[in-house]
C-alpha positions as CSV (number, residue, x, y, z in Angstrom):
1,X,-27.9,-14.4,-15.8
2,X,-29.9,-15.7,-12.9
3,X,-33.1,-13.6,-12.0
4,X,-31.9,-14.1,-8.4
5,X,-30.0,-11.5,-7.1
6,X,-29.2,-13.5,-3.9
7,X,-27.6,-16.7,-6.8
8,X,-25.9,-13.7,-8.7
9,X,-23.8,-12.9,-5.8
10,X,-22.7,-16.6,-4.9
11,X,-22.0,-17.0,-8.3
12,X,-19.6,-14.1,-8.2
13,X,-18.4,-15.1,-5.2
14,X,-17.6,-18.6,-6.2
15,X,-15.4,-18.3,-9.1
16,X,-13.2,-15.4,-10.3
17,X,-14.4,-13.4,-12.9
18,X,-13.6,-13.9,-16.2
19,X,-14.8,-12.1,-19.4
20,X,-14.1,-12.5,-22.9
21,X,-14.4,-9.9,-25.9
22,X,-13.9,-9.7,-29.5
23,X,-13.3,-6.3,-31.1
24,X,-12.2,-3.3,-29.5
25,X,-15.5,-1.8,-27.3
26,X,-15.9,1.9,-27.3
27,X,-16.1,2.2,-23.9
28,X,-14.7,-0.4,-21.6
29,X,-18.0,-2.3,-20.2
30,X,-19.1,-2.3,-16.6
31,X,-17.5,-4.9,-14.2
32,X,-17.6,-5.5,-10.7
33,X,-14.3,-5.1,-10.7
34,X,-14.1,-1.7,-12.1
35,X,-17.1,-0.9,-9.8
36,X,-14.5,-1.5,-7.0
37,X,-11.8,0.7,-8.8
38,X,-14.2,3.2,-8.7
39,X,-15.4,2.8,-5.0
40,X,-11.2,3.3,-4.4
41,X,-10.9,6.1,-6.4
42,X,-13.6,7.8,-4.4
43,X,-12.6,6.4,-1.0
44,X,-8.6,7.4,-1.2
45,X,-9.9,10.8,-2.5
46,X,-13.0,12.0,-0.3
47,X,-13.2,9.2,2.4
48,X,-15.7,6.6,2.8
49,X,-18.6,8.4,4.2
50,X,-18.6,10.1,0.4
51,X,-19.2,6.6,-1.2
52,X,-22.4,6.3,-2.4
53,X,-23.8,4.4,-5.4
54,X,-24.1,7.8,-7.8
55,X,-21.2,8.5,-6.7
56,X,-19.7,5.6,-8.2
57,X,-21.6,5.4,-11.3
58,X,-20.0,9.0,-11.9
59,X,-16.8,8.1,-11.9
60,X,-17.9,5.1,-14.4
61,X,-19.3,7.7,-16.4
62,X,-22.6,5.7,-16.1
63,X,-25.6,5.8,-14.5
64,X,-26.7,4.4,-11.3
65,X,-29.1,1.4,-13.0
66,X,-25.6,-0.1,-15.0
67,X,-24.1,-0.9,-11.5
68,X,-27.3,-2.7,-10.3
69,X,-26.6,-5.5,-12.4
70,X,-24.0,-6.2,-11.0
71,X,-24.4,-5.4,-7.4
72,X,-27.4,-6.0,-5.0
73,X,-26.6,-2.8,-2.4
74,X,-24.1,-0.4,-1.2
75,X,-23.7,-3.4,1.5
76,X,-22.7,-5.8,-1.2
77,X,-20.3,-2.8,-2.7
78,X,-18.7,-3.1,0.8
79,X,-18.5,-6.9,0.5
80,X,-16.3,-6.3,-2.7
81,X,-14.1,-3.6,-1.0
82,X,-12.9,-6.2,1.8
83,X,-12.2,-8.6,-0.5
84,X,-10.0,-6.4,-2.8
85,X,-8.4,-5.3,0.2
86,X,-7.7,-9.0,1.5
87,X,-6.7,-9.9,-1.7
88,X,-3.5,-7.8,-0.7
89,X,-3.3,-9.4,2.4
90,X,0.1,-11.8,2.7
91,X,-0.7,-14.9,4.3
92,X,2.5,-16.9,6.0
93,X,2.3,-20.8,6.4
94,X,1.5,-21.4,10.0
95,X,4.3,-21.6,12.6
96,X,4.1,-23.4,15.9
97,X,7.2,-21.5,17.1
98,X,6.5,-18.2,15.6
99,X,2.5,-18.1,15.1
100,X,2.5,-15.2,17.6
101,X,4.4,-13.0,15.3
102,X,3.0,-14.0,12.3
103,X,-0.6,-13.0,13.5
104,X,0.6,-9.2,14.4
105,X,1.8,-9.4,11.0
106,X,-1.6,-10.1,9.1
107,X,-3.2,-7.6,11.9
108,X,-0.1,-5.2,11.3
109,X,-0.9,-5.5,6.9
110,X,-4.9,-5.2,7.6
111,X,-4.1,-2.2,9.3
112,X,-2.3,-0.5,7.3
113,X,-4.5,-1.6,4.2
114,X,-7.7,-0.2,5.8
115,X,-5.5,3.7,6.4
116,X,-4.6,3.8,2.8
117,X,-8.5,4.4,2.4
118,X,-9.7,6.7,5.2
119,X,-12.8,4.9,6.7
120,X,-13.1,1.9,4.6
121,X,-12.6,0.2,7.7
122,X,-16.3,0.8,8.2
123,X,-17.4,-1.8,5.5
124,X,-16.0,-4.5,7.6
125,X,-18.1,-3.3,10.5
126,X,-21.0,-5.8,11.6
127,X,-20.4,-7.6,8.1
128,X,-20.7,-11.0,7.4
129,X,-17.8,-12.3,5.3
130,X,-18.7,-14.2,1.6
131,X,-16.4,-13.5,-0.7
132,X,-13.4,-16.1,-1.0
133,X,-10.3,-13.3,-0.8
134,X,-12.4,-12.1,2.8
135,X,-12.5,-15.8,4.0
136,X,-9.3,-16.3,2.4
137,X,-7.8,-14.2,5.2
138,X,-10.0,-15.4,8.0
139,X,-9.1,-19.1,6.8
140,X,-5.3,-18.2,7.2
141,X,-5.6,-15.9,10.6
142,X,-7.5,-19.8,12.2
143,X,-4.8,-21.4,10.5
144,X,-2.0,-19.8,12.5
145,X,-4.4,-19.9,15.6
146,X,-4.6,-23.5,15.6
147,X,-0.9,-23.9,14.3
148,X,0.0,-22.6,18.0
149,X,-2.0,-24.6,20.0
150,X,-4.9,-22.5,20.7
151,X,-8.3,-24.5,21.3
152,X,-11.2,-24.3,18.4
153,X,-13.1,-22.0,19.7
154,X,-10.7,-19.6,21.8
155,X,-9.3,-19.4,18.1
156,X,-12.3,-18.5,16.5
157,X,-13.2,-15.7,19.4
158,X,-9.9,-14.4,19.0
159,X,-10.5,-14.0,15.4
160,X,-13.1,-12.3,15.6
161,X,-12.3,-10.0,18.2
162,X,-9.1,-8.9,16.4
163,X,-10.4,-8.0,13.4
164,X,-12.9,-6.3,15.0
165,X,-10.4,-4.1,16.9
166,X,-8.2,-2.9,14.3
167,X,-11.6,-2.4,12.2
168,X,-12.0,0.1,15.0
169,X,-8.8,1.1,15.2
170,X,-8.4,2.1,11.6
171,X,-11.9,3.8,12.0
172,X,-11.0,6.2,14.9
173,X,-7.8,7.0,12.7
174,X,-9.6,8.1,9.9
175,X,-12.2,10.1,11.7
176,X,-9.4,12.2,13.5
177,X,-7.9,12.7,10.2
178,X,-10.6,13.5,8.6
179,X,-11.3,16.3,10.9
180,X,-7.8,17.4,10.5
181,X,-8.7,17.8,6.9
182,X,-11.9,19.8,8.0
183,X,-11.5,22.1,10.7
184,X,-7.1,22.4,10.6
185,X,-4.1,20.8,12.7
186,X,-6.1,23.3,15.7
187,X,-8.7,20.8,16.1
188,X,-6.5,18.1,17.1
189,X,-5.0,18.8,21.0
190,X,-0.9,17.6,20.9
191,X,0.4,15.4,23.9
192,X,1.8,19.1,25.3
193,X,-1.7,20.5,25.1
194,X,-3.6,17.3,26.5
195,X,-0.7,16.8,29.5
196,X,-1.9,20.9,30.4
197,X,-5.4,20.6,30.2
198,X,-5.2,17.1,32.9
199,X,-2.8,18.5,35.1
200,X,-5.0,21.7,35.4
201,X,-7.9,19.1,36.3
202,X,-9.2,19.7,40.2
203,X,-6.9,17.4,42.5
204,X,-9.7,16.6,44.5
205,X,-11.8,15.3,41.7
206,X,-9.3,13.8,39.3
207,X,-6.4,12.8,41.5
208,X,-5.6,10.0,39.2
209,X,-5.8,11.9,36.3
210,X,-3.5,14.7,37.3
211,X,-1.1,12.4,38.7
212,X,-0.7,10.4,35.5
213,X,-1.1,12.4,32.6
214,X,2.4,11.6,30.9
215,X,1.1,7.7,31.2
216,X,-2.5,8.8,29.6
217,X,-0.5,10.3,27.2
218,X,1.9,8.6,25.7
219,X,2.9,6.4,22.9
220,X,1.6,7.2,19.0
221,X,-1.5,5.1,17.8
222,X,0.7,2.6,16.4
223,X,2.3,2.1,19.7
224,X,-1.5,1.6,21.2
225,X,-2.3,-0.7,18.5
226,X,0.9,-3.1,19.1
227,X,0.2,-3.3,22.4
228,X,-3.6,-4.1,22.5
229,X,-2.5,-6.8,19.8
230,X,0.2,-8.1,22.1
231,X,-2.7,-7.8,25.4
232,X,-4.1,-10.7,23.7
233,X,-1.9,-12.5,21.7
234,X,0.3,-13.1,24.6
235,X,-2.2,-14.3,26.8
236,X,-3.7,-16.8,24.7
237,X,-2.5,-20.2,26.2
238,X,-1.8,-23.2,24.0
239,X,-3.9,-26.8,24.7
């Protein structure tokens, strides 16, 4: 194994992992892939702001040096979460009639991937994609782009600004949930309780607000999140 952490995690990155053993081992041996497993486990259980490296290594029923050779960081950890995630992702062969469609539907799958494990979301955040199943994903979303007509590089901006959103999106979800989990259903204000609290506002300082406090209101997160998709998508002319 290289000395180089930095050629480590190309190599990893390049090639799937394969491993080959003879005998049965008494205890399974530490791969990156059950390092992932483990960064799940702990995710879908206590949410991501409970991932840490011990925390990991616990689960392993390891310590914290075993992982280190095969990670770098708790950044490269979150490299490995995307990509398992991604690897989930269904990727459509780009239509020129349908494109639109089909990129709600990656979105739509992303989304729903990233609230199955409350604030994994976060890992995506500000991170620079290397693994092959994380620019699997991004190769596929530019596929459709460019499949429609879109330009290069109104393509590649879109990209990038819709997986930021619903990385966002998915966050805010799993904050307010986790909340809920914390502090009880009282902490989260319903539509009823929201619509009261704007209406009772001062007129002569939140005219608007008062006025349109059903439109503030309305629609579930889902709803929010199909329409800022379609916002863009919609708009996006072809050359």
């Amino acid at each position: 194994m290289s000395a180089d952490p930095s050629r480590r995690r190309a190599a990893r990155h390049a090639r799937a992992a394969t491993s080959t053993t003879t005998g049965a081992p008494r205890k399974p041996p530490i791969t990156a892939e059950r390092i992932t497993d483990a960064a799940l486990q702990v995710i879908a259980a206590e949410g991501y702001d409970a991932l840490t490296i011990r925390r990991v290594a616990a689960v392993l029923g390891t310590g914290p040096s075993s992982l280190y050779a095969h990670i770098l960081n708790k950044e490269d950890l979150d490299d490995l979460l995307v990509a398992r995630l991604c690897a989930g992702i269904r990727l459509p062969a780009p239509d020129p009639v349908g494109w639109r469609e089909q990129i709600r539907d990656v979105y739509a799958q992303i989304r729903d991937l990233y609230l199955e494990y409350p604030g994994v979301s976060r890992a995506a955040l500000a991170m620079v994609p290397t693994h092959l199943e994380t620019l699997r994903v991004g190769e596929g979303i530019l596929a459709i782009l460019l499949a429609g007509g879109i330009e290069p590089q109104t393509a590649a901006w879109v990209l990038d600004a819709l997986t930021l959103y619903v990385s966002a999106y998915a966050l805010e979800r799993s904050i307010v949930e986790q909340r809920r989990r914390h502090h009880g259903d009282d902490w989260v204000l319903s539509r009823e309780e929201l619509i009261d609290r704007f209406t009772a506002l001062p007129a002569d300082s939140f005219p608007n607000t008062r006025r349109h406090a059903a439109e503030l209101t309305a629609g579930t997160g889902h709803d929010r999140f199909d329409f800022t998709l379609s916002l863009i998508i919609d708009n996006l002319a072809p050359r």
